[in-house]
N, C-alpha and C positions, 0 to 999 in steps of 0.2 A: 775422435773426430779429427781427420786431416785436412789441413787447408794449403796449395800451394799458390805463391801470388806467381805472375804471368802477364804479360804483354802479347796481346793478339789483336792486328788492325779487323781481323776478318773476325772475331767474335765483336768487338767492340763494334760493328756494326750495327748490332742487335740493339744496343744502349744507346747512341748518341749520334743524332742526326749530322749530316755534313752539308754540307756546301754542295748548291749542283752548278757549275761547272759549263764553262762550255757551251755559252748561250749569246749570241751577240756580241755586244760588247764589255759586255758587267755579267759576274756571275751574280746566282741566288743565293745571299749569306740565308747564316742561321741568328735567328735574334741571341743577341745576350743572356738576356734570364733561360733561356734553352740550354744556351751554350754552358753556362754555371747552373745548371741545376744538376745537382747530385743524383736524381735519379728517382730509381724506387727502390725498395731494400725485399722487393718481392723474387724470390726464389727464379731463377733462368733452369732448369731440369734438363739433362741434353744426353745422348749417348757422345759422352769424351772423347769414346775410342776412334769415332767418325770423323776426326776434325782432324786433319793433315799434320803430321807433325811438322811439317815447315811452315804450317800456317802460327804459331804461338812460339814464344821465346820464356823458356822458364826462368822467370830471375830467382826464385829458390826449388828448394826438394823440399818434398810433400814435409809440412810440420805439424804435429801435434798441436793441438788448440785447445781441446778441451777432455774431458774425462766424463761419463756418467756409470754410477754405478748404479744395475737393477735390482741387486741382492737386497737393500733395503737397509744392508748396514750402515752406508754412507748418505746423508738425503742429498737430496737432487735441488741444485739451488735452481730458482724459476728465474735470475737477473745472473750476469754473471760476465765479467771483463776479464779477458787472458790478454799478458804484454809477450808475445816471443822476440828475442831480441834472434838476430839472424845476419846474413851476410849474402850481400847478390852475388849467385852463381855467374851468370851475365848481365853482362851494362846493359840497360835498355829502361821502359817506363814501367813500373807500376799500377797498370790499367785492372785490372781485375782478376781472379782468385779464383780456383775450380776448388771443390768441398766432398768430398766423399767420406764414409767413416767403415771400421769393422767393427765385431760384433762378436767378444767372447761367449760362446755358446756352452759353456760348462765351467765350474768351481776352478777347475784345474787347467785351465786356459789350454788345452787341449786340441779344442776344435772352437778353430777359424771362421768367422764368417768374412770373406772381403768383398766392402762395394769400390775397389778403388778402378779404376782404369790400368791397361793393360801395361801401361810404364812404370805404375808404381806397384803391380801387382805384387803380392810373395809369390804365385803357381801361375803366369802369366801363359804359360803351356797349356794350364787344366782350368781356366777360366769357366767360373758357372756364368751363363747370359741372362740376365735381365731386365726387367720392364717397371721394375719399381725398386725403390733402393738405388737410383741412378744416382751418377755424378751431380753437380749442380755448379753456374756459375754465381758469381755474386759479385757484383759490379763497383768498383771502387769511387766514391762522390768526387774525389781528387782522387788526380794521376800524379807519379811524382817520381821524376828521372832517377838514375843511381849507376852509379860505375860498378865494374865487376871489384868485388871482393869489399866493398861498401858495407859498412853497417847502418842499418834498419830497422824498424820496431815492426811488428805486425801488430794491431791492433782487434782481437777479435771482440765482438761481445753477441749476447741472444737474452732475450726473454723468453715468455711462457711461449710466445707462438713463432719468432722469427730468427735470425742470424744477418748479421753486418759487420763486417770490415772498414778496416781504413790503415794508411800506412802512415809513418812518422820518421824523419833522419832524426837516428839517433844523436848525430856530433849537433845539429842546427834544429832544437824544435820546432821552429816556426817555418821551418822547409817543408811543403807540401800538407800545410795545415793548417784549417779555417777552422775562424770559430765556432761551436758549435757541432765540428764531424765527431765527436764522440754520442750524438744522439742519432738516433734510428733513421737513416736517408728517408726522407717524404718529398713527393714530387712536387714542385714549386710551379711550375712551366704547366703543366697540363698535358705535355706530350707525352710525358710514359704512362698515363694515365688510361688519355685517350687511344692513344696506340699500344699495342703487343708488343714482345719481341718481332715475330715475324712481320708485322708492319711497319716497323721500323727499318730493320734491314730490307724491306721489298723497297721504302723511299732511297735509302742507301743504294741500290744495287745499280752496279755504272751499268752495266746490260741495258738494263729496262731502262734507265733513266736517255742514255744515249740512240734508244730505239723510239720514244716519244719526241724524243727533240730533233731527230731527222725526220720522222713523220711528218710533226706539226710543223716544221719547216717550211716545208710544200706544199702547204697549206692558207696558212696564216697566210690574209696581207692588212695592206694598212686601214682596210676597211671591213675586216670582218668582225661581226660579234660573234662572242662563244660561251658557250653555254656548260657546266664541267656537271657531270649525274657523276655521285658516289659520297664516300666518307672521306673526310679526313687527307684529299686528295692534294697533291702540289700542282699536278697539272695545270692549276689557274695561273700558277705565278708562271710556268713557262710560258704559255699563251699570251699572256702579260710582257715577256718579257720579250720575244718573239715579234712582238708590234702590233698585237691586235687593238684593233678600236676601241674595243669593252669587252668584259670577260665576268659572265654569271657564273656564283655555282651557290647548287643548294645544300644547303647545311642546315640540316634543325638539332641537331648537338650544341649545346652552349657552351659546353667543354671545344669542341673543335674549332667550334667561330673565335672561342678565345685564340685558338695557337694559330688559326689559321689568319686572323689581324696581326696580332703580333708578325708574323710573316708579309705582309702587305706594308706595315707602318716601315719594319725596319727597311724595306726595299725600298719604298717611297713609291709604292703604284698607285697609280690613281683611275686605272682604268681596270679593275677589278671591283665587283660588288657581290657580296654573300647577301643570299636569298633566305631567311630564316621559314623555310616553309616545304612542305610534302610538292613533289611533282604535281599531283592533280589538285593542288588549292591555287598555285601561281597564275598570276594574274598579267593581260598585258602592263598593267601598270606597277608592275613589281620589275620587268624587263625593260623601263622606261620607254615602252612602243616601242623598243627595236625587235626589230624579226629575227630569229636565230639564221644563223647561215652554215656556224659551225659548232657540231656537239659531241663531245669528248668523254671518256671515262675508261678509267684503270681499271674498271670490272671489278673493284671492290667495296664490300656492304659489313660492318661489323658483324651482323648476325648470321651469316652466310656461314654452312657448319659443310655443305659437300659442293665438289670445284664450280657446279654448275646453277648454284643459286646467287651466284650473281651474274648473272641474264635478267635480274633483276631491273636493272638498267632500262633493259630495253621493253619493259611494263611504264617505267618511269617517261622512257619517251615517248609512248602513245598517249601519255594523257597531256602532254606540250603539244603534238599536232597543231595545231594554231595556230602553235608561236615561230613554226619553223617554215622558210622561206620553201620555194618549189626545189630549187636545187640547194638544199641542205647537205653537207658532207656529214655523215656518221662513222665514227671512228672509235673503236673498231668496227670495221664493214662486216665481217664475217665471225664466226665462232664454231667451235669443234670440238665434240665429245670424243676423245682420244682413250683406247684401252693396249693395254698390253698386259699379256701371260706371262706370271713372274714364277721362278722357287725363291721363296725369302728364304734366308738362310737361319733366325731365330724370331720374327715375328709373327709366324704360322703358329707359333707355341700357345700364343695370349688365347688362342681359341681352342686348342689342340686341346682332347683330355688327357689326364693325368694316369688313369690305369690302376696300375699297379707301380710302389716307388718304397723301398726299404724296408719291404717285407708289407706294406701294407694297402688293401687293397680299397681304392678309391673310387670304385666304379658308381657305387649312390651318390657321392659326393658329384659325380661327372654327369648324371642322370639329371642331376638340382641343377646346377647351372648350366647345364645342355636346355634344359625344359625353359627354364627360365629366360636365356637368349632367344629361343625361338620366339618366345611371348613379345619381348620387350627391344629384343636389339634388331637393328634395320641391318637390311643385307651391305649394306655398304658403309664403312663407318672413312671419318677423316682420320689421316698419319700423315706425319714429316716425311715419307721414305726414304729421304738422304739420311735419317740415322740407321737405317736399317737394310743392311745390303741385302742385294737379290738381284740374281741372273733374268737377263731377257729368254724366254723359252718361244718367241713369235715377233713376229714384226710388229710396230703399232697399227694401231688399224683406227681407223674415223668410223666411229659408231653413229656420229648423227650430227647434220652441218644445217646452223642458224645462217638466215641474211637478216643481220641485223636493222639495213639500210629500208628495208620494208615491214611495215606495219604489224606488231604480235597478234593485231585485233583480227589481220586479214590473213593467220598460219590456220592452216588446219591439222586436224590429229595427223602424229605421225607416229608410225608403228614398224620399224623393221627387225628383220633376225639375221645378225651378221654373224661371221666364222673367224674365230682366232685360229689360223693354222700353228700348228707347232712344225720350229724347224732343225728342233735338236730331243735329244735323248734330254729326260731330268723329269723329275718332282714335281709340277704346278701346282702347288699350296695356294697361287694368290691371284685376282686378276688387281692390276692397276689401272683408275682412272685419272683423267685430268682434261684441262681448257687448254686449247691453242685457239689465240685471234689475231688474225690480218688485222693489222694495224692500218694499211695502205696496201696495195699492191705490191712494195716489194721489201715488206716488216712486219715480222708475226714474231708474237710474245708466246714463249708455252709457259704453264702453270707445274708442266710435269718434267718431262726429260725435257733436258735441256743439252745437250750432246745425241747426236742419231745413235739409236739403239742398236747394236751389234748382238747379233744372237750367239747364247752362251757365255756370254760378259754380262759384266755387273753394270748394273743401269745408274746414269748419272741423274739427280732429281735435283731441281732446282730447292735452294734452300730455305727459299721465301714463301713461299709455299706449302697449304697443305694439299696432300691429294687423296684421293678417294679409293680406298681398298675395299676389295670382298678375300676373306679367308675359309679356305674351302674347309669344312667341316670333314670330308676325304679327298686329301690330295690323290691326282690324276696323273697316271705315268705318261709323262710325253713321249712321244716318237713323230720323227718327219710322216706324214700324210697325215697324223690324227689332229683331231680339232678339238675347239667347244665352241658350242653356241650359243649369243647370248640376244635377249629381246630388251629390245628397248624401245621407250612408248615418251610420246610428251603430250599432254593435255594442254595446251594453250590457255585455254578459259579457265585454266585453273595454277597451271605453269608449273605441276607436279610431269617430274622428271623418274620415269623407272626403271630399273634396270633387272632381270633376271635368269638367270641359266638356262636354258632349255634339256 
């Protein structure tokens, strides 16, 4: 098992909230116990090879940590501390640690299994691609600076289920080291608990953060109330911080309301109040009689598995009706089911049979889980698709445009069959979906590309985000004039979202 330690502001986004920036006159800190909590010592899983190599500073070369041997001759300890003593390649911080391991596959060390990423590979040429046995980050509780050519301790340990790090200067032990980091990182704060990686870096991300705060800008004045629909959401503290009169949001997580106070105390707001309650139990007297005027939401819901079940939201605002003045602004006004015709270049495989492979033939084995997908898997599943490249083979296309700003109770079915034209030669293995919302009239958030799709290039996806794939069971030779067609249907009264090939 190899571990290399590494400083990356853009992975570290993932782990540890920052400061928003840029708002009035005072920014949004991050409270204390956030700020010092260590984390969670739960596995970050990533394709490595996706992550710019200008974006991470390696302070050492991949190191040896640990050994297991399967043979049976050596036992396999279930606790188990490794000290590598080492030296930074480059000056920089100590932030966190990528983990990959190989895999002697015969007595005579022979043949190779590598899961390393493509810099530390042996055959970085002859790379096998895959989807499990991936890289993995693992997040350091303390950061801890170091000059080039520095001696260091690396600190590994694992039990029966997990793996954690920590770093130590070897010349000053007590440089970059708290009491207690030799135990297993558990989160103190609540925030890595309640949040993902990817919700954490979606609250990080200066885009989206500097596209609500020009929004609500224009918005806010000193007499408006606001109302925030989602999870786990900061959007109150900008509202708050903005100048609004009073600022609701609902939260029935006890885990969230914890971090989301803690947020309020250390800013000192006094015109934010958490609603411990579902949309339709809220009462005027939960709003202290004021009338909403302005209602807000990031479009996101923990349990939301494909891009466009949080439109959930806007279920949540029909049952406030009510409470919402005549000319209420809703924001986002609009929303958009967005697809585009991709070739993935290796995650067409996860669905793809297997055949025939080393002499041996798999085609019952492809029969079983062919049958078996049909049964159980939905035509659309979620992916990060910034880990996994793939060409534009069509322009995007708006499959289906909510107004949010009008009533879900007053939508009727809607059913169309649109055409992805192809505008290049290639492969279609996949289609991609995602959310784009008008934020205002001149700020829209997408959930999916995030750079305009160029056909024949490789599509840029936002990272905070998941987005919604279908993988074609036979990929379709593109050519300019050919298409596909796809149906898509929303039931309102029910708020199922479908989508399928024609």
């Amino acid at each position: 098992m190899y571990a290399q330690v590494v400083q990356s502001s853009l992975i570290s986004r993932w782990n540890k909230l920052e400061p928003i920036k840029n708002i009035c006159a005072s920014d949004i800190v991050v409270p204390d116990n956030v700020n010092k909590c260590g984390g969670s010592a739960a596995v970050h899983d990533i394709q490595l090879d996706q992550i710019p190599a200008e974006s991470f500073r390696p302070i050492t070369d991949p190191l040896v940590v640990f050994k297991f041997d399967y043979s049976g001759k050596t036992p396999i300890l279930f606790q188990e501390h490794a000290v590598i003593e080492t030296a930074a390649k480059n000056a920089g911080t100590s932030q966190l640690v990528f983990m990959w391991w190989d895999l002697q596959m015969d007595v005579d060390g022979e043949v190779m299994l590598s899961c390393a990423p493509r810099w530390a590979h042996p055959e970085p040429s002859n790379m096998q691609w895959r989807d499990h046995w991936m890289q993995a980050v693992y997040y350091l509780p303390t950061e801890m600076p170091v000059l080039q050519d520095e001696q260091f301790q690396l600190h590994a340990y694992h039990d029966e289920y997990s793996l954690w790090f920590t770093t130590k200067n070897t010349a000053n032990g007590s440089k970059g080291c708290v009491k207690g980091q030799d135990e297993r990182p558990i989160c103190t704060c609540g925030a890595h608990v309640v949040c993902s990686r990817m919700r954490i870096g979606m609250h990080n991300d200066k885009l989206r953060r500097q596209a609500w705060v020009s929004a609500l800008s224009k918005v806010i004045l000193p007499s408006s109330v606001c109302l925030c629909l989602g999870q786990g959401s900061l959007l109150p503290l900008i509202a708050a911080s903005l100048g609004a009169k009073q600022v609701f949001t609902l939260e029935d997580s006890a885990m969230s309301r914890r971090v989301t106070e803690s947020f309020i105390d250390t800013n000192g707001f006094k015109n934010v109040k958490i609603i411990n309650k579902r949309a339709d139990t809220v009462t005027k007297e939960d709003l202290d009689n004021h009338k909403i005027d302005v209602v807000i939401s990031e479009q996101f819901f923990h349990t939301s598995v494909l891009p466009w079940d949080n439109l959930y939201s806007w279920y949540a605002l029909a049952h406030l009706a009510t409470h919402l003045t005549a000319d209420v602004t809703v924001m986002p006004r609009l929303a958009r089911i967005k697809a585009v015709a991709v070739c993935f270049r290796d995650l067409w495989k996860i669905r793809a049979p297997v055949g025939s492979t080393e002499g041996f033939n798999l085609q019952k084995f492809d029969q079983l889980v062919t049958g078996s997908a049909t049964i159980s898997d939905a035509l659309i599943e979620p992916q990060p698709l910034w880990e996994y490249p793939g060409t534009a083979l069509s322009q995007p296309l708006t499959l289906m445009e909510f107004d949010l700003t009008k009533p879900v109770t007053e939508q009727t079915d809607m059913q169309y069959v649109q055409e992805l034209l192809f505008e290049c030669t290639g492969s279609c293995n996949g289609i991609a979906f995602w959310m784009e919302y008008d934020v205002c009239d001149e700020t829209s958030i997408s959930t999916g590309l995030t750079q305009t799709a160029k056909v024949g290039e490789l599509c840029v996806w936002d990272r905070y985000s998941q987005q919604g794939v279908h993988l074609m069971k036979e990929p379709r030779q593109a050519h300019p004039a050919s298409s596909i067609k796809l149906q898509i249907e929303f039931k309102p009264n029910t708020g199922i979202i479908s989508v399928t090939l024609v």
